[in-house]
N, C-alpha and C positions, 0 to 999 in steps of 0.2 A: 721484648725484642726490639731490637735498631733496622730497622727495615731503608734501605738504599736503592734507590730506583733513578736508572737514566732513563729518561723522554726526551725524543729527537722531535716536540712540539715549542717551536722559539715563541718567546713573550717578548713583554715589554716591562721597563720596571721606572717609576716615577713618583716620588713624594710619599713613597712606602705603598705602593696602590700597582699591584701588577694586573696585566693585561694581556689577552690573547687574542689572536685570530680568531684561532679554534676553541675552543676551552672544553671539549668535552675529554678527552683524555686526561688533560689535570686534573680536572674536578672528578673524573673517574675513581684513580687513584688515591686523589686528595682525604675522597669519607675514611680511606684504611688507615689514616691515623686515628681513629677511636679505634684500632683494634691493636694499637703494639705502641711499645712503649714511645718509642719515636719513628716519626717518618723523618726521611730524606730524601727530596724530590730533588736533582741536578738538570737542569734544565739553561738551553743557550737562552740570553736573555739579552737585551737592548736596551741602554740610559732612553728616557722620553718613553712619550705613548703616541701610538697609530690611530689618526681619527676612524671608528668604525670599531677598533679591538675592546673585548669586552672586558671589564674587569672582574676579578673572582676575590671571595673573601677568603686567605688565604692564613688570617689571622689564630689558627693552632697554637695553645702553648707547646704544642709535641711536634710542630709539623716545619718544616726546614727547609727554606726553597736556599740550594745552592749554584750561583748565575754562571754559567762556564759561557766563555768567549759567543758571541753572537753570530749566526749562518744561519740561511733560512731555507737551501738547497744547494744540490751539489755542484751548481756554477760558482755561490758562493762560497761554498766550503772549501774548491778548490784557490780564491782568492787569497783566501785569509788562512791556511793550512797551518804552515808555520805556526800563528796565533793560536787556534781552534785546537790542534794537536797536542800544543807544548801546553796550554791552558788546561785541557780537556785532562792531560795524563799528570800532571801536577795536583789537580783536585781530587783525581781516584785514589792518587798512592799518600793524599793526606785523611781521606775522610773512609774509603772501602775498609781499608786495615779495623777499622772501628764499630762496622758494622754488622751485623750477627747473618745476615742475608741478602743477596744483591739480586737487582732485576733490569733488565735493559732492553730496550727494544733494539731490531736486529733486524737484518744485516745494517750495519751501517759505521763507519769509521770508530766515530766514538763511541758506540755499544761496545764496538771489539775492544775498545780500552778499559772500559770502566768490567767489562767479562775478564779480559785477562787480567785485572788488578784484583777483582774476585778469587779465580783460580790459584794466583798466585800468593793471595792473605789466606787458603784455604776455608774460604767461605762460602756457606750453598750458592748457586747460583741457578737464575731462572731467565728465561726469555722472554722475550714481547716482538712477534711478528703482529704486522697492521697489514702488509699488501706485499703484492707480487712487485717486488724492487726493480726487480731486469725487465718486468714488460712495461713498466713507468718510465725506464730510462728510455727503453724501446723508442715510445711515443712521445715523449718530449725532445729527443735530440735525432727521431728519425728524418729527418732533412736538413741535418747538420754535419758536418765533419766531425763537430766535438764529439761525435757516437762512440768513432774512435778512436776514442779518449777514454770516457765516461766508463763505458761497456767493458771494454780491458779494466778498468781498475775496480769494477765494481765483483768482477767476476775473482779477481786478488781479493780482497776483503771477503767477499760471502765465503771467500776458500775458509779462511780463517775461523770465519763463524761456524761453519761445519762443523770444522776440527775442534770446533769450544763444547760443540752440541754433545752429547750422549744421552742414553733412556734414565740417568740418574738425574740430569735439570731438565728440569718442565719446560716445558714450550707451550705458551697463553697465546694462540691464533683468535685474530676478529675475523668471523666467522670458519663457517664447516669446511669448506672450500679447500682453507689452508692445512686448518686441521688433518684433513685426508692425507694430505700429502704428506704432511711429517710422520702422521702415525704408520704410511705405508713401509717408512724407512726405519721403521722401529725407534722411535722417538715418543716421548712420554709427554702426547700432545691431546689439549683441552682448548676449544672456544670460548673465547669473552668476547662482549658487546657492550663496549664504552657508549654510554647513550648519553644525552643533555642531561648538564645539570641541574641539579634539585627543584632550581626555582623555573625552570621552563616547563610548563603544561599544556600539554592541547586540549581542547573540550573533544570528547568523542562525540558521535551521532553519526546520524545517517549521509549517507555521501550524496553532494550537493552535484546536478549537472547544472549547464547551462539553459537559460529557458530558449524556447524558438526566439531565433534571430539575434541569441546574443556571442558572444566567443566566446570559443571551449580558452578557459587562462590552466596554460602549464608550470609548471615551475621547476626549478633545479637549484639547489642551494649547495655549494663548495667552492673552493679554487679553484679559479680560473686558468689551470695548466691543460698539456698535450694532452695526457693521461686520462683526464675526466672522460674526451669521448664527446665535448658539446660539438665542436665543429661538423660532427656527424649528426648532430641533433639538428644543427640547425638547417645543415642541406636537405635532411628529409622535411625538416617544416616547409623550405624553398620548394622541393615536389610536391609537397600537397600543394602550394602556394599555385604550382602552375596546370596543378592537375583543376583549379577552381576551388580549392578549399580555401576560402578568405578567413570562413570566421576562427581562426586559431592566432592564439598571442602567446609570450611566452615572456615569463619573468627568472634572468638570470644574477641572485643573490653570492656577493662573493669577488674576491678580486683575485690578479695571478697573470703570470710574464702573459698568457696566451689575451687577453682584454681587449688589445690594441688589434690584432689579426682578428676576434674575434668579432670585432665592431666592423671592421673592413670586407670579414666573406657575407655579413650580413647588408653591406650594402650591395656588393657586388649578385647578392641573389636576389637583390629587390623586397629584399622582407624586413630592410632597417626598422619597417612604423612599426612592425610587430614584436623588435626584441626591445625588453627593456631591462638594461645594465643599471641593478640598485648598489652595484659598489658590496662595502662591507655593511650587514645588518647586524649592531646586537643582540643575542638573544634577551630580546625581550617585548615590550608590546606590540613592535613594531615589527621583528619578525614574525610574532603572529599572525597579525592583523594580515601579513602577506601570504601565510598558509591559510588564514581563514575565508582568504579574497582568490584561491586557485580552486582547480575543479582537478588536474592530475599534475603528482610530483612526476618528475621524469630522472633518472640517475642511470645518465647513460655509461660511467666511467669502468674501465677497461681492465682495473687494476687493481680495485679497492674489494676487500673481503667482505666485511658487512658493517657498510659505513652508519654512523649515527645518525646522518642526513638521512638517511631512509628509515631508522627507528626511529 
């Protein structure tokens, strides 16, 4: 089997060595070429690499990564449309036609191209929802005009996805959440849970507190956008702060538009010495070492089904 899968996860690509922000969704994906003759991963991708972005071994004789035009969100996607579009649907209608099964994450511009290139080469076709789209837009453009903007067009496109949906293509929600919802509409819906890959381990044991007089260290590890929910995280840390609770710190792993606001409401609540912005972490010793150095994860995000930061 030729197995075709669009990921709305942007890398990076440089000296034959790709890299991600996130890489648990590629690597997800990535083990199911030992199970079909070929994979084909289409993924927006960027010349150079991002200090921080991790690298994956990506080296399959079966496994295909094909680089469609590079957007990393929907401010930039509406920059570069033109580009993203005409790229995005030039690479469906040469490579879809070729493949035995197509899968694409969803709602989202280029899903609906590489689905209707699907439909239209008469090829199974399957879904991949990750999170609640419209309440991300929600809270990333809610004290903006661009709302609406985003919001109208976002609500055109998911039309579309609808109308692609039926109980004959699957729909693979991360987490039960989403699941419910599609299977209530009668849609032929299953949960997945894209977790770290392979080579990241935690040791298990018993849960560590803080000894008397030390601070309670929290953590939160994702992008730095509206949607995650930190700004609310960190005002309650500000009320403990003023209710007397000193000993609480809090380590936020991770970069994204919201960073600069987010360094700003931490001063303005006088809790700056307690947050500390590590940027982008690889998964690897060093993220550890920052899970094995906290006493509670916090994932306060608004949006997300069943993020691998929390598996």
């Amino acid at each position: 089997m030729k197995l075709g899968i669009f990921l709305n996860t942007p890398g990076f690509y440089k000296g034959g060595v790709y890299s991600f922000d996130y890489v648990n969704m590629i690597d997800f994906f990535a083990t199911y070429a030992s199970r079909v003759e070929e994979l084909h991963l289409f993924v927006a991708i960027q010349a150079g690499q991002r200090q921080g972005a991790q690298t994956l071994d990506l080296g399959r004789s079966n496994l295909f990564i094909h680089r469609l035009p590079y957007y990393s969100d929907a401010a930039s996607l509406v920059r570069r449309f033109p580009v993203v579009v005409s790229g995005a649907a030039l690479t469906a209608a040469r490579y879809v036609r070729q493949m035995d099964m197509v899968g694409a994450v969803v709602p989202s511009v280029v899903g609906n191209i590489f689905s209707m290139a699907a439909v239209g080469f008469r090829k199974p076709l399957f879904f991949i929802v990750r999170g609640d789209k419209e309440q991300g837009l929600h809270h990333t453009y809610k004290d903006s005009l661009a709302k609406w903007f985003f919001l109208p067009a976002f609500k055109i496109y998911n039309f579309v996805t609808e109308r692609l949906m039926s109980p004959q293509r699957p729909i693979f929600t991360m987490g039960e959440d989403l699941q419910r919802k599609y299977a209530a509409r009668g849609f032929n819906a299953a949960a997945v849970s894209p977790v770290l890959e392979d080579s990241f381990h935690l040791n298990s044991g018993a849960t560590r507190w803080p000894e008397a007089g030390q601070p309670l260290r929290l953590l939160s590890v994702g992008r730095l956008a509206p949607e995650k929910g930190l700004d609310v995280l960190l005002r309650a840390i500000g009320i403990l702060a003023e209710q007397g609770n000193s000993l609480i710190e809090i380590t936020l792993v991770g970069a994204g538009p919201e960073e600069s606001r987010l360094k700003q409401l931490a001063d303005e609540l006088n809790i700056r010495d307690r947050v500390q912005f590590s940027g982008l972490v690889p998964h690897d010793d060093a993220l550890l070492a920052i899970y094995h150095n906290s006493h509670v994860y916090v994932h306060p995000s608004f949006t997300v089904g069943m993020p691998g930061a929390v598996l």
